[in-house]
C-alpha positions in Angstrom: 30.6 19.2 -7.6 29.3 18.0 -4.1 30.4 17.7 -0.6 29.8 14.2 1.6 30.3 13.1 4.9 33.1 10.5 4.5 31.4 8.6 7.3 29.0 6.2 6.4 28.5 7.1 3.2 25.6 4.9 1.3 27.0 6.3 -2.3 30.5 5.8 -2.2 30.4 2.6 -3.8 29.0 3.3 -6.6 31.6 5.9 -7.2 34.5 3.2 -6.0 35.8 1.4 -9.1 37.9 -1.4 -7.2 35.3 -2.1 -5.1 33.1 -3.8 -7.7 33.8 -7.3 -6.8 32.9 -6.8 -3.7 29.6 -4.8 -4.2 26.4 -6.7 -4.9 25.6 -5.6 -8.7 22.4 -3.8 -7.1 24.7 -1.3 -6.0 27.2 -1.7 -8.7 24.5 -0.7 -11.1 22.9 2.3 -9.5 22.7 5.5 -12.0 25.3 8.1 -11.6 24.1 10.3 -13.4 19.8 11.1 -14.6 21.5 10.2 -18.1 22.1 6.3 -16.8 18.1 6.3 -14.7 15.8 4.2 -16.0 11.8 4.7 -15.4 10.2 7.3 -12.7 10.0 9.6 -16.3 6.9 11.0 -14.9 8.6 12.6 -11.5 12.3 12.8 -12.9 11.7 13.0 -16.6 13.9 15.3 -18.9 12.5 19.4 -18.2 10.6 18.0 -15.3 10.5 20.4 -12.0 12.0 17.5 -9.5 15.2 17.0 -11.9 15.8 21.0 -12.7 15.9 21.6 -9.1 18.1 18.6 -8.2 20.0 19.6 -11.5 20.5 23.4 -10.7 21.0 22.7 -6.4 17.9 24.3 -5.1 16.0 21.2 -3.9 14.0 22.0 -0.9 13.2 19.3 1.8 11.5 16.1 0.2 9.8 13.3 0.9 10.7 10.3 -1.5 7.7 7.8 -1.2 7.2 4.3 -2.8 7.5 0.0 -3.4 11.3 -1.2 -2.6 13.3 -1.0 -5.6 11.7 1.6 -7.3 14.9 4.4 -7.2 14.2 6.3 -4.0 18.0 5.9 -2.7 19.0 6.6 -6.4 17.6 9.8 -6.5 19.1 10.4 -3.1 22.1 9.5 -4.9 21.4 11.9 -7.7 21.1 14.9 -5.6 24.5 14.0 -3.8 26.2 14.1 -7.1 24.4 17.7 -7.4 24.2 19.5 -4.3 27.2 21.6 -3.5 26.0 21.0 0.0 27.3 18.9 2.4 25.6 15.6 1.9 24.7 13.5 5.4 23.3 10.0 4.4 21.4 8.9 8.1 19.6 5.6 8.3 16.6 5.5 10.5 16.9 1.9 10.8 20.3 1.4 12.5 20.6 5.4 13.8 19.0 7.5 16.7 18.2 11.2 18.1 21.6 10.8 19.7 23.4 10.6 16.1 21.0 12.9 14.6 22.0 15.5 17.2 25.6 15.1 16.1 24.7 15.7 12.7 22.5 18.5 13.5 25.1 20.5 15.2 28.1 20.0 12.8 24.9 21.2 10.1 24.8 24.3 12.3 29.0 25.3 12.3 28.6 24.8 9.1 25.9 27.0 8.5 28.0 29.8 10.5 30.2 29.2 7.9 28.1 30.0 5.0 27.7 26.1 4.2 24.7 24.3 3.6 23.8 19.9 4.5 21.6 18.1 3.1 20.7 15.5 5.3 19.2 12.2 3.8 17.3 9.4 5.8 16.7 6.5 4.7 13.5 4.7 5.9 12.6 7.7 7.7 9.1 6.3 9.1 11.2 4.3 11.3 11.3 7.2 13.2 8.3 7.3 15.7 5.9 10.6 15.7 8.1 12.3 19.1 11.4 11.2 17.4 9.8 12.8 13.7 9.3 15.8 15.8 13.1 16.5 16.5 13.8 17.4 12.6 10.8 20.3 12.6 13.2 23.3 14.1 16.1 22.6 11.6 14.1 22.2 9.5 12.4 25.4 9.8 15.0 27.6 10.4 16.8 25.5 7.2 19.5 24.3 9.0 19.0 21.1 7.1 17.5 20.3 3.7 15.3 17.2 4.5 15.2 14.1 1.9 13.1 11.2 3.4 12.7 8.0 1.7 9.9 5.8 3.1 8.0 2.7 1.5 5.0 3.7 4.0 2.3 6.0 3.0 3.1 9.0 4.8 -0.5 10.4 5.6 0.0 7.5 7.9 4.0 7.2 9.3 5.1 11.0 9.5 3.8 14.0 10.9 1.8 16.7 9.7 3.9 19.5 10.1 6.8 17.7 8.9 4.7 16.7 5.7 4.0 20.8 5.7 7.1 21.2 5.3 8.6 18.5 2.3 7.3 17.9 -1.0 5.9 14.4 -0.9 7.0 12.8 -4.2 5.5 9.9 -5.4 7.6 6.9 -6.8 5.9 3.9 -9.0 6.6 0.3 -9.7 9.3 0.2 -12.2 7.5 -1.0 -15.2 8.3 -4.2 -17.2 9.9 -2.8 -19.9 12.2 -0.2 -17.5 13.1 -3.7 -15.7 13.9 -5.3 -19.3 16.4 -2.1 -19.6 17.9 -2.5 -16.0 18.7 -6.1 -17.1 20.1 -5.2 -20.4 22.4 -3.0 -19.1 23.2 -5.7 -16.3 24.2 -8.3 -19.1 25.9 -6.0 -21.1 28.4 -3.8 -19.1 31.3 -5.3 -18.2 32.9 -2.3 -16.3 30.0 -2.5 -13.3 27.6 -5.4 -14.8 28.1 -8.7 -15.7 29.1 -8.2 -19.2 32.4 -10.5 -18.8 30.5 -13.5 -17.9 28.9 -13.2 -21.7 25.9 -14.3 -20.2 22.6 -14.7 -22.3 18.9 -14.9 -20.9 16.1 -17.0 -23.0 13.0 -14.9 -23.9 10.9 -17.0 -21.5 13.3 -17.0 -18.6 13.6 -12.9 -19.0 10.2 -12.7 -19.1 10.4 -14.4 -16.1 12.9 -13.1 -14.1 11.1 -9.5 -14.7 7.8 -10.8 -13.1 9.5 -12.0 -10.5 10.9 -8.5 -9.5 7.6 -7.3 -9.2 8.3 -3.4 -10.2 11.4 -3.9 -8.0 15.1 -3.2 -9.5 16.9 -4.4 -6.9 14.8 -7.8 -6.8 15.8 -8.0 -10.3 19.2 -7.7 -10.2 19.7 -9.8 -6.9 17.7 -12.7 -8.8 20.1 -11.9 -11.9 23.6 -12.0 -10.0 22.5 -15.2 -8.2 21.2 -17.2 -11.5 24.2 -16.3 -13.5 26.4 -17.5 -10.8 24.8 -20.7 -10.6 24.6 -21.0 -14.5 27.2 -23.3 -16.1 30.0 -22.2 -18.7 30.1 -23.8 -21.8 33.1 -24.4 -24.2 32.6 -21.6 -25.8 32.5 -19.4 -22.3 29.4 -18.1 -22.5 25.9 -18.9 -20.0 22.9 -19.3 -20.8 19.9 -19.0 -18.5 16.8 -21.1 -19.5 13.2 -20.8 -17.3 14.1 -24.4 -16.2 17.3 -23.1 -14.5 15.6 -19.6 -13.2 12.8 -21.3 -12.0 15.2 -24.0 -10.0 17.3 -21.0 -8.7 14.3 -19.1 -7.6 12.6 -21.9 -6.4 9.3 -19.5 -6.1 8.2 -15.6 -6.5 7.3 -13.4 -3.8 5.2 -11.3 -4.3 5.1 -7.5 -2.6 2.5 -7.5 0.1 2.7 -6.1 3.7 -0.2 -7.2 5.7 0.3 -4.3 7.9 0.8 -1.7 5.3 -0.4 0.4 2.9 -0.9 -2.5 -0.2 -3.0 -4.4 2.4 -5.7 -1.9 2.2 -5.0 -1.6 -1.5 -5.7 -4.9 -2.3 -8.3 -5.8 -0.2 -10.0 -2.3 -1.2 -10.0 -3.6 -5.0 -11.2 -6.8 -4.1 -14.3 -5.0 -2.5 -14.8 -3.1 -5.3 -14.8 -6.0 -7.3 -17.6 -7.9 -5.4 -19.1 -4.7 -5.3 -19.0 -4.2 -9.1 -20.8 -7.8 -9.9 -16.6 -8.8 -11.4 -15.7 -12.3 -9.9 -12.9 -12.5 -12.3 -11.4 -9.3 -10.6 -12.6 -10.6 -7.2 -11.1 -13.7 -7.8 -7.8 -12.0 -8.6 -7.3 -10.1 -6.1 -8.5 -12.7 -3.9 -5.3 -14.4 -5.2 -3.1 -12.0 -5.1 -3.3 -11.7 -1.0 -3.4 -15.4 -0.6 0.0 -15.4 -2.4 1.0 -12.6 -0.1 0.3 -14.3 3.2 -3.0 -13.0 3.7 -4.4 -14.4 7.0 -7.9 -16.5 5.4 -9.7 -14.9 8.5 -9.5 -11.6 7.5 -11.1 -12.2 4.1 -14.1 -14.5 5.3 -14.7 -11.6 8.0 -14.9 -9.3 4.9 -17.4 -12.0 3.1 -19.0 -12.0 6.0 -19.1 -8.3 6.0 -20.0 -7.8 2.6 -23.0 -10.1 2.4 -24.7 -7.7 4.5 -23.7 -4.5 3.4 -23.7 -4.9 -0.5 -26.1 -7.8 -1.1 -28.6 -7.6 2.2 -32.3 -8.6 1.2 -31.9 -9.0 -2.1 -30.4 -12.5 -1.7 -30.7 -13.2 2.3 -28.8 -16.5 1.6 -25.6 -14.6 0.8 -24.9 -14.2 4.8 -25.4 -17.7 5.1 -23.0 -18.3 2.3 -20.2 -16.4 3.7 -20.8 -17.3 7.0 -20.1 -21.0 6.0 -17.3 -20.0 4.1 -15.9 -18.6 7.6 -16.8 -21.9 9.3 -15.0 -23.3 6.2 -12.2 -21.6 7.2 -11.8 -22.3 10.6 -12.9 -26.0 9.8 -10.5 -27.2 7.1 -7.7 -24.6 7.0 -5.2 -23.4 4.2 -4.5 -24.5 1.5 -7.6 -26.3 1.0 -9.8 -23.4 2.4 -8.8 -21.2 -0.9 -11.2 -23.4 -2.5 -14.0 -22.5 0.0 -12.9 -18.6 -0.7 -12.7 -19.1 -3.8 -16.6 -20.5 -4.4 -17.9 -17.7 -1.6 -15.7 -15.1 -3.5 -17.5 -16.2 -6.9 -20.9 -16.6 -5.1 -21.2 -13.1 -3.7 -20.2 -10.9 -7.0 -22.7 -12.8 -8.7 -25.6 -12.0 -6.7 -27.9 -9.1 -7.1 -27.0 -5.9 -5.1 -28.8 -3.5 -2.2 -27.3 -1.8 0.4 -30.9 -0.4 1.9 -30.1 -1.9 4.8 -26.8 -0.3 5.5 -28.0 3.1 4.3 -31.0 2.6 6.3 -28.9 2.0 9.4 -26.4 5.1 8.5 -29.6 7.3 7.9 -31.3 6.2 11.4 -27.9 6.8 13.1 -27.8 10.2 11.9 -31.1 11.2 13.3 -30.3 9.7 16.4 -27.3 11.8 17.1 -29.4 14.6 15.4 -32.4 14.9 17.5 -31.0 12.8 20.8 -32.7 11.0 22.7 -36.5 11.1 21.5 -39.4 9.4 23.8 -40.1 6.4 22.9 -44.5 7.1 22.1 -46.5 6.1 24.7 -48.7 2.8 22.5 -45.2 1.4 22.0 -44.3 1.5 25.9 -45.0 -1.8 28.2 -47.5 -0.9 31.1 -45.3 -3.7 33.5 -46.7 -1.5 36.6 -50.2 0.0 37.1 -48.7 3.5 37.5 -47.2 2.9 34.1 -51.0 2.3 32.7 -52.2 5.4 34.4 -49.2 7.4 33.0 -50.8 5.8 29.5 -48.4 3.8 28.7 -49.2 0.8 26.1 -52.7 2.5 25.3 -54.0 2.3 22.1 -51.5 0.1 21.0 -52.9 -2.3 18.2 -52.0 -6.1 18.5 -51.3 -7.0 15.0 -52.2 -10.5 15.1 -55.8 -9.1 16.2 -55.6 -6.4 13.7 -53.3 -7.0 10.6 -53.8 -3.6 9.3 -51.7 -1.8 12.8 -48.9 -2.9 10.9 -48.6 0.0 8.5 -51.0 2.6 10.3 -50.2 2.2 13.3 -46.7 4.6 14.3 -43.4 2.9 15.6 -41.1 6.5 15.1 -40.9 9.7 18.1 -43.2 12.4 16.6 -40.1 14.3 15.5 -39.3 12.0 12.9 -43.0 11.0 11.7 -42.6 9.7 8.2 -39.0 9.3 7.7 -38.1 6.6 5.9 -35.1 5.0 6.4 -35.1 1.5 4.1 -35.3 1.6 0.6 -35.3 -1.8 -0.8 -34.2 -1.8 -4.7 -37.2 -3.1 -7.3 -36.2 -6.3 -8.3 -36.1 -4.8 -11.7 -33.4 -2.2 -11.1 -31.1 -5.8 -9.6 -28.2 -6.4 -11.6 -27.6 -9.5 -11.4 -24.3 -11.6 -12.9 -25.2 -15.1 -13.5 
């Protein structure tokens, strides 16, 4: 039903029954068949497009994006079991343009010979933009069938013509109950699982162990095989794992956060938002969650810092003091204590009233600036340092304000271009909504 490259093959071990000992029950474990996947209903669902074509061999190139553990080799896997092509699996991680030259010409005899390849690559935004660029002829001319996986957003790590050309198919977490599935089947087949050890997990400690995975199958089962080894037999053979012994195992969970990447922005994006929205039990979460990922503490007081002004401004000035003292805070006491200083600017800031006239204002000013260029600055505004200067006019009929209070509003400060434009807009203190 399919053709492989013997070399290097990532699937053949799934398909190897004697190897099982050998194989981490991750692999053991991975779905043969769409019958045996578990969650990604939504992309690879019964009747959906993505499985008929990977069903029926007419999958054009595509990129597989999303978390670690969330199927993207599986479905690679999938379409090797389908394809009647010749099925390449490449790594971008531990491979080169030398290697994928190899590959492209051998994809070329065969193509003389009426054969198609499918060329898989793992982790494909290891590949830098010039390197990305090296797949765009074959894959133009359809010497290869592309199938990318990537955890990285690809707007981002691969090219736009080579995005042109793939389907970009999104992948989810695995959800908590598709995890609760994985680990049934894990406890309950003793061909590839673990079914002989007659192991049994405590509600709690399943629970658990599927938090811990974090939408991640592979996490999951990892955790699993590790637990039930250390789990002891009792006279009856069987093993029980308790939350006391997971939690001992585990020691603690980990949760998915690459400060570089793309769930960076997410999360510091929703924690914005949350300020924004007046929600400090949102803020506070999301706060949270990138302190448990590593976050660097900087980065978030520069975002209190920048927040105060741009969401809050002049409807509480003291905001900007707050969150610049949370940043002294920072540098000052250090983590962990300085969660605690986060924590009260964090709670302080999305409960304080809301105006951004002062940003707008600035945006608005910007705007006319790069509109209209570079307007005179009117003559009653300018300094007459030189007597030339005060014959050219300059400075006259300017109106000292502390001599007459009343220059303040009649008296211009805007090129006649933009006479009357009005660039802050200060919320009535009755339109302020304020969470106390």
């Amino acid at each position: 039903m399919q053709g492989h490259d013997s070399t290097g093959d990532l699937f053949a071990v799934s398909r190897d029954s004697t190897s099982v000992g050998r194989v981490p029950l991750a692999e053991r474990l991975r779905p043969r068949h769409f019958d045996d996947l578990v969650g990604q209903d939504d992309v690879v669902g019964a009747g959906r497009p993505l499985r008929q074509a990977i069903e029926e061999d007419r999958l054009s190139s595509v990129i597989f994006w999303g978390p670690p553990g969330c199927g993207k080799t599986t479905l690679a896997g999938l379409v090797a079991q389908y394809t009647k092509s010749q099925f390449v699996p490449f790594s971008a991680v531990t491979g080169g343009i030398p290697e994928l030259r190899e590959i492209i010409k051998a994809a070329e005899q065969r193509r003389a010979t009426g054969r198609a390849t499918t060329l898989f690559v793992d982790e494909i935004h290891r590949f830098n933009k010039a390197q990305q660029d090296a797949f765009l002829p074959h894959v133009e001319r359809g010497t290869v069938v592309l199938i990318g996986a990537t955890t990285e957003n690809p707007s981002f790590e691969l090219i736009a013509p080579l995005l042109s050309r793939s389907l970009v198919v999104v992948l989810q977490p695995l959800t908590g109950e598709a995890l609760g599935s994985i680990l049934e089947r894990a406890i309950t087949d003793s061909e590839r699982g673990l079914g002989s050890l007659r192991l049994t997990i405590e509600p709690v400690a399943r629970q658990r162990l599927i938090a811990f995975g974090n939408g991640d199958a592979r996490s999951v089962l990892t955790a699993l095989e590790f637990v039930a080894g250390q789990a002891p037999v009792s006279r009856d053979g069987t093993r029980t794992i308790d939350a006391q012994r997971l939690d001992t195992a585990l020691m603690a969970q980990s949760l998915r956060y690459d400060k570089s990447g793309e769930e960076h922005y997410n999360l510091v994006s929703a924690y914005i938002k949350s300020l924004r929205d007046s929600d400090p039990d949102g803020a506070l979460y999301w706060l949270a969650r990138m302190l448990e990922g590593g976050e660097n503490p900087r980065f978030i007081a520069r975002r209190m810092v920048i927040f105060a002004s741009e969401d809050i401004g002049n409807a509480d000035p003291q905001a900007l003091v707050i969150a610049n003292a949370v940043a002294q805070a920072v540098e000052f006491v250090g983590l962990p204590e300085a969660q605690i200083n986060l924590a009260q600017g964090t709670t302080y800031l999305a409960s304080r009233p809301k105006d951004n006239a002062s940003y707008v204002g600035l945006q608005e000013a910007r705007r006319d600036a790069r509109q209209y260029g570079n307007l005179g600055v009117p003559l009653h505004l300018r300094n007459a340092v030189t007597s030339l200067m005060k014959d050219l006019g300059y400075g006259k009929g300017y109106r000292y304000v502390h001599d007459d209070p009343a220059a303040s509003c009649d008296q211009g400060h805007l090129p006649d271009s933009l006479k009357g434009a009005r660039y802050y807009r200060p919320r009535t203190p009755s339109s302020d909504k304020e969470r106390g």
